[in-house]
C-alpha positions in Angstrom: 0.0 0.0 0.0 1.3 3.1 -1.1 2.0 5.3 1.9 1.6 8.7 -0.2 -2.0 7.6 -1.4 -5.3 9.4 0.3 -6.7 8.1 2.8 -10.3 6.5 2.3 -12.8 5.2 5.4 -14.0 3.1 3.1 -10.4 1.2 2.3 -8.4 2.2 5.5 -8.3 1.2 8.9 -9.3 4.1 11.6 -10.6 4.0 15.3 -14.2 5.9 15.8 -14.7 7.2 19.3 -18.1 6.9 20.9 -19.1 9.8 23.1 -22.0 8.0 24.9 -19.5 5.2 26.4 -16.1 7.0 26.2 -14.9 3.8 24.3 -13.6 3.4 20.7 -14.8 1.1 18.3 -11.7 -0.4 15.4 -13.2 -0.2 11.6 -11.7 -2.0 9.2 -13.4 -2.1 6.1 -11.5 -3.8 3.9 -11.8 -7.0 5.6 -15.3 -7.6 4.0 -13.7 -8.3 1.1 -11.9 -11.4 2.4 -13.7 -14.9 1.4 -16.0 -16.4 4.7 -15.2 -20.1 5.6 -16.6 -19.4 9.0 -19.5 -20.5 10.8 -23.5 -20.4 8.7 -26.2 -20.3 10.6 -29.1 -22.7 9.4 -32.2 -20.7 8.1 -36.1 -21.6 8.9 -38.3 -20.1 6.8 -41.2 -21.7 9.0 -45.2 -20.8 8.5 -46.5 -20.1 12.3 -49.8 -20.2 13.2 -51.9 -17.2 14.4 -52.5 -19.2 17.3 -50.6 -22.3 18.7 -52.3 -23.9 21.7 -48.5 -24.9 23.1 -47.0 -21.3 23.2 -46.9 -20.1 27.0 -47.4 -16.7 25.6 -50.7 -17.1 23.4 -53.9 -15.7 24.7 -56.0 -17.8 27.3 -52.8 -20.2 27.4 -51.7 -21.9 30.5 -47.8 -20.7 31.2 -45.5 -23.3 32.6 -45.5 -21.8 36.0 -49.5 -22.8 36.2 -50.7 -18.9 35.4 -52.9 -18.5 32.8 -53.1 -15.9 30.3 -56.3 -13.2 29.8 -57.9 -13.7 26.3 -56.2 -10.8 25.5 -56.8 -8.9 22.2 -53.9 -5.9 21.9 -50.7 -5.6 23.5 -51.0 -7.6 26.9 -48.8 -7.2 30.0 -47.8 -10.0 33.0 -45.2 -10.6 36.1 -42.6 -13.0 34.5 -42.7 -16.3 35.8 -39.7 -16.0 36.1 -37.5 -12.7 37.0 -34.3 -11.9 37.4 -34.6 -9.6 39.9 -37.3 -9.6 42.8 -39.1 -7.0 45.0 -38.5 -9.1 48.2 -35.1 -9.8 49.4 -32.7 -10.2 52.6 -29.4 -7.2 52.0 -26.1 -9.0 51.6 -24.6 -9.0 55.0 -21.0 -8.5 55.4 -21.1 -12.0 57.3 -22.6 -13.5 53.6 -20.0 -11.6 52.1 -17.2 -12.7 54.0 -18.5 -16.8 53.3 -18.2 -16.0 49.6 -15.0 -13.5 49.3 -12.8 -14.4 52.1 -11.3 -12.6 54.9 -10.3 -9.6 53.0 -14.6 -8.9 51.8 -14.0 -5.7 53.5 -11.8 -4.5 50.7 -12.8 -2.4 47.3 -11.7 -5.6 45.5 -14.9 -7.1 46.9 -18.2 -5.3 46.6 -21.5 -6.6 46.5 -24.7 -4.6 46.8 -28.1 -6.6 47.3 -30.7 -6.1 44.0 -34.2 -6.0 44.1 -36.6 -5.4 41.4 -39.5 -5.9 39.1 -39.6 -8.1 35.6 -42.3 -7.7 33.0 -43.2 -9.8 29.5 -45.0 -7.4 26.8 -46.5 -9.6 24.5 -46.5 -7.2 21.5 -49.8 -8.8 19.9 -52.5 -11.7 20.2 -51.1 -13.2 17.2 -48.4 -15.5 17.1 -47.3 -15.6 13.7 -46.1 -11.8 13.7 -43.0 -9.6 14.3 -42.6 -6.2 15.0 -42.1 -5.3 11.7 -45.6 -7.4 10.4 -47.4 -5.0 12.9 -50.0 -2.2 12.1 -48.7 1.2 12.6 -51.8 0.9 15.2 -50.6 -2.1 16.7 -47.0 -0.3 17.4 -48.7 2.4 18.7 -50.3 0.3 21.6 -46.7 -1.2 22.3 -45.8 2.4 22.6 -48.8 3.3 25.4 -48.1 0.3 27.0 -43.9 1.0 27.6 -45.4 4.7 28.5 -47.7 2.7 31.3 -45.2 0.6 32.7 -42.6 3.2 32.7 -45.1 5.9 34.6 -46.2 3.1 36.8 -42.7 1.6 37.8 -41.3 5.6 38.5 -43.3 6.5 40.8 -42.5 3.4 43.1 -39.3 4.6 45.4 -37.7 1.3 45.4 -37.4 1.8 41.7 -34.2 3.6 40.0 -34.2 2.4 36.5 -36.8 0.7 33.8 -35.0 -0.9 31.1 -37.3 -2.1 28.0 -36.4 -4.2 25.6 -36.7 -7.2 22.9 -34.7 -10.2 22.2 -35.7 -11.0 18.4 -35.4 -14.3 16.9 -33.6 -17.5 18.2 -30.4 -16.3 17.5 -30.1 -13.2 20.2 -31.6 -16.3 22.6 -35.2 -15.8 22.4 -37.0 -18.7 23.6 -40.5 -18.3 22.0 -41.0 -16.7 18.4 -44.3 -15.1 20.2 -43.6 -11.2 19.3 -42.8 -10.0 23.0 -40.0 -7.8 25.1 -39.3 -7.7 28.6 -38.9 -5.0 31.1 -36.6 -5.7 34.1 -36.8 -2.3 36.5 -33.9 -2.5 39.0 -33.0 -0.6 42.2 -29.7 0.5 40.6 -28.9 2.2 37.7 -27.6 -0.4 35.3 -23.9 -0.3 33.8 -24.5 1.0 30.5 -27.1 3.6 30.3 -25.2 4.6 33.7 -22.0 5.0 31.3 -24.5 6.7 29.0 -25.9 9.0 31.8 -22.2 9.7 32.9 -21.1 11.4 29.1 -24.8 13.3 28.9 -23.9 15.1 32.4 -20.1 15.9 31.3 -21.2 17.1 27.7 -24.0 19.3 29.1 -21.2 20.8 32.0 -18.4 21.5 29.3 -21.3 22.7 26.1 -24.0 23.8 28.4 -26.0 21.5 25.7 -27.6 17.7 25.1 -25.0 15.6 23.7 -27.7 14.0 21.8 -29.7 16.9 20.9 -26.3 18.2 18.8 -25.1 14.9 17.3 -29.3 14.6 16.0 -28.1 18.5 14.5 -25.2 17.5 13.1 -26.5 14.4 11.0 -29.4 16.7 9.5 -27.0 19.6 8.6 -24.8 16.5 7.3 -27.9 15.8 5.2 -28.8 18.8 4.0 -25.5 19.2 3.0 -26.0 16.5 0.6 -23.1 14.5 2.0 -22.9 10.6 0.4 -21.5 9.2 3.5 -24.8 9.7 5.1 -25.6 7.9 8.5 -29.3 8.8 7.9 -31.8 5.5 7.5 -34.9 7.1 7.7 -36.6 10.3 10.0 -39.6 12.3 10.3 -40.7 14.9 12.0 -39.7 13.5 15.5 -37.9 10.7 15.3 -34.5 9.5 13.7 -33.4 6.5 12.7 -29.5 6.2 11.6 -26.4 4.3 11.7 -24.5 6.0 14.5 -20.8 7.0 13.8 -19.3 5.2 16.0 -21.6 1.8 15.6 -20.2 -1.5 16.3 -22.3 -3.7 15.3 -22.8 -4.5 11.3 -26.2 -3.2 11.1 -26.4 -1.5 14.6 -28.5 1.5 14.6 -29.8 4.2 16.9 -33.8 5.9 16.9 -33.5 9.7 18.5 -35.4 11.8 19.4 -34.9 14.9 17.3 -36.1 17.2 20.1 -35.3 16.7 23.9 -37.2 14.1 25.5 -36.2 12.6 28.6 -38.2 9.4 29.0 -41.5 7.4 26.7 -43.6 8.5 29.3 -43.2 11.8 27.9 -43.9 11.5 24.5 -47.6 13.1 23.3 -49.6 12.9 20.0 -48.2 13.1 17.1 -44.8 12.0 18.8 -46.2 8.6 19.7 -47.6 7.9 16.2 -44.3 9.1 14.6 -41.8 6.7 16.8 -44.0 4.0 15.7 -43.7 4.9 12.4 -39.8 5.4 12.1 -39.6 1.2 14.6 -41.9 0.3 11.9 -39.9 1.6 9.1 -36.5 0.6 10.0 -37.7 -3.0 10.9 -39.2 -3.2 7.9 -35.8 -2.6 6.3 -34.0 -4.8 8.4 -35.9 -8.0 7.1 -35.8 -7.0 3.7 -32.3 -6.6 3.7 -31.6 -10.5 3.7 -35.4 -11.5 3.3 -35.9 -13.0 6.6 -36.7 -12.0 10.4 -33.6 -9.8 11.1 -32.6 -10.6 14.8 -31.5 -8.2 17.2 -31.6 -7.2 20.7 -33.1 -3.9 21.1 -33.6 -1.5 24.6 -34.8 2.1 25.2 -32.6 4.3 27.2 -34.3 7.1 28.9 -34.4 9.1 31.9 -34.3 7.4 35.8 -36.7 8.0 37.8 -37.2 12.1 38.8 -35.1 11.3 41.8 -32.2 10.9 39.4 -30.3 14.0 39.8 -29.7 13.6 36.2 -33.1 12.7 35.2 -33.9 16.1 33.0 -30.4 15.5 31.1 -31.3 12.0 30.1 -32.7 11.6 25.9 -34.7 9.2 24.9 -32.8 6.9 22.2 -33.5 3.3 21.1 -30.2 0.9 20.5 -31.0 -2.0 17.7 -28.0 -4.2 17.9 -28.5 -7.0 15.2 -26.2 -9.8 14.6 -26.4 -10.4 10.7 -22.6 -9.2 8.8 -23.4 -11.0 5.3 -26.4 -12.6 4.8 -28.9 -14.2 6.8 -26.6 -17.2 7.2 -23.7 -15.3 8.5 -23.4 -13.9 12.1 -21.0 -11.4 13.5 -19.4 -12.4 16.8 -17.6 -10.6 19.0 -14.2 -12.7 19.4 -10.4 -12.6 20.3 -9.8 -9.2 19.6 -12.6 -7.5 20.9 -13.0 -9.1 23.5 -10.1 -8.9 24.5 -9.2 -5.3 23.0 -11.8 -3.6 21.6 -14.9 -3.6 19.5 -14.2 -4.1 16.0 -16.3 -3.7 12.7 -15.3 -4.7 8.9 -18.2 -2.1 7.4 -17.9 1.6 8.1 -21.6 2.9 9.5 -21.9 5.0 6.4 -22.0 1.8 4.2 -24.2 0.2 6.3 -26.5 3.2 6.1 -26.6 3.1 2.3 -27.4 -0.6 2.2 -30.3 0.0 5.2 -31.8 3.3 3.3 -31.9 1.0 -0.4 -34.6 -1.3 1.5 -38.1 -1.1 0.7 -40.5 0.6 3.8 -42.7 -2.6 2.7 -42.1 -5.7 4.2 -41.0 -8.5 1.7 -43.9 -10.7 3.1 -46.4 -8.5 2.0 -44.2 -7.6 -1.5 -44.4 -11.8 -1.7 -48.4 -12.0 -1.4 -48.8 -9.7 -3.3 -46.9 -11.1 -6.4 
């Protein structure tokens, strides 16, 4: 390689920093272009029934704990069977501690803090054979009204500090039933990455006296309007934006904003609702058309605390999609050897990714297949 040529993101390694986290992310784009003889996932391009009389999740089912399930007809909420975290527990003494760690528990080596919570399932929709992306734009909506209820309802309870909402889609991010659902663990402690998240939102807004968020969601429009090709851009409206961030890690990973400063879903109002529903729909829509099948991912909402956050009111409301998928809907990306032992590492830049995510069609390819 010819040291005197220009340098191209597209054909040269870099390191991308990501302000949210404070870590960097290695991009290497030229390694796409190296032949796979790695590992290929099987593909199942299964027919599901509206309703199966075996899935714990269906309506008027019996769950394996022995609960059974309302005849529900929208979006339908329940106590998992079985949480990670629960409302009643003994504190960790320093006399547990000292059984587990050793004589030296008393040390900063060895800190334990007892964890007590809530967990939720959110079965998106009565019907079985559906995904996200397969929804009505009313149907998201509802999902959207019921994250606003459970986030309202869970805040206002003082043993509460964080709601975290999210989905596990498809087998491969370790879903156990293909019944459209998320989950919603709320947790006496802020967990470790929106906390990172929170962290970089309060030491942007002390050194800009601005939202972090609220001037990257600036930057990408001017970048747009600019006309720039190496758009990050997937898809916005009014409210909402839904783009590869620049400092993305995973293949297709990509990031909803909002474009003006909310802090939490509970404080979203008509036509804000309607339009984040839109831009989910929209970019999950694209996501399975890229390799014509249900694109996995694991997706979460970070948002404000509760108002006893200090740093509730600097919090804004942005949904991470991280899906698996590098080259096909056989080939996975994992995160091995190097990053994890290193750092993250990426062989498509987020602007590439962005143009291969914008070139889908905003109609799923079910519907483009029944209708053909």
């Amino acid at each position: 390689m010819a040291l005197d040529e220009a340098f191209s993101f597209a054909d040269h390694s870099h390191r991308r920093f990501n302000p949210l986290t404070g870590s960097w992310v290695l991009c290497s784009p030229h390694r796409a272009k190296r032949p796979w003889q790695g590992q290929v996932e099987e593909t199942t391009s299964e027919q599901r029934p509206a309703y199966d009389p075996e899935c714990f999740l269906c309506p008027g089912n019996t769950r394996a704990s022995g609960a059974q399930n309302d005849s529900y007809t929208s979006t339908y909420v329940f106590a998992n069977d079985y949480a990670a975290v629960h409302a009643d527990q003994p504190d960790c003494s320093a006399e547990s501690l000292a059984m587990v760690a050793g004589e030296h528990s008393s040390s900063d080596l060895f800190r334990v803090e007892s964890t007590r919570g809530q967990c939720s399932v959110v079965c998106f929709s009565p019907r079985h054979d559906l995904t996200l992306p397969e929804l009505s734009l009313g149907e998201v909506c509802q999902v959207i009204h019921a994250w606003q209820d459970i986030y309202t309802k869970l805040s206002a309870d003082p043993s509460i500090a964080y709601v975290q909402l999210f989905e596990n889609k498809g087998a491969a991010m370790g879903c156990s039933n293909p019944h459209p659902h998320g989950q919603v663990w709320a947790l006496s402690a802020v967990p470790s990455e929106p906390a990172k998240e929170i962290e970089s939102l309060r030491a942007y807004h002390q050194s800009h006296a601005s939202c972090l968020l609220c001037t990257y969601v600036r930057a990408e429009e001017d970048n747009a309007i600019a006309g720039e090709q190496s758009g990050r851009i997937v898809i916005q409206n009014e409210s909402f934006m839904a783009l590869v961030p620049f400092w993305a890690t995973w293949p297709f990973e990509t990031m909803i904003v909002a474009k003006h400063h909310v802090a939490s879903i509970a404080d979203l109002v008509e036509p804000q609702v309607t339009h984040l529903a839109e831009i989910m729909l929209g970019l999950t829509c694209r996501y399975d058309n890229m390799f014509q099948c249900s694109f996995p991912y694991s997706m979460g909402l970070h948002q404000a605390p509760t108002a006893t956050h200090s740093d509730a009111s600097l919090c804004h409301l942005h949904m991470h999609f991280y899906p698996p998928l590098l080259r096909s809907a056989t080939v996975r990306k994992f995160l091995v050897g190097f990053e994890m032992m290193a750092e993250p590492q990426r062989d498509l830049t987020a602007e590439q990714a962005a143009c291969r995510l914008r070139a889908q069609s905003a109609i799923h390819y079910k519907l483009t297949l029944t209708n053909t």
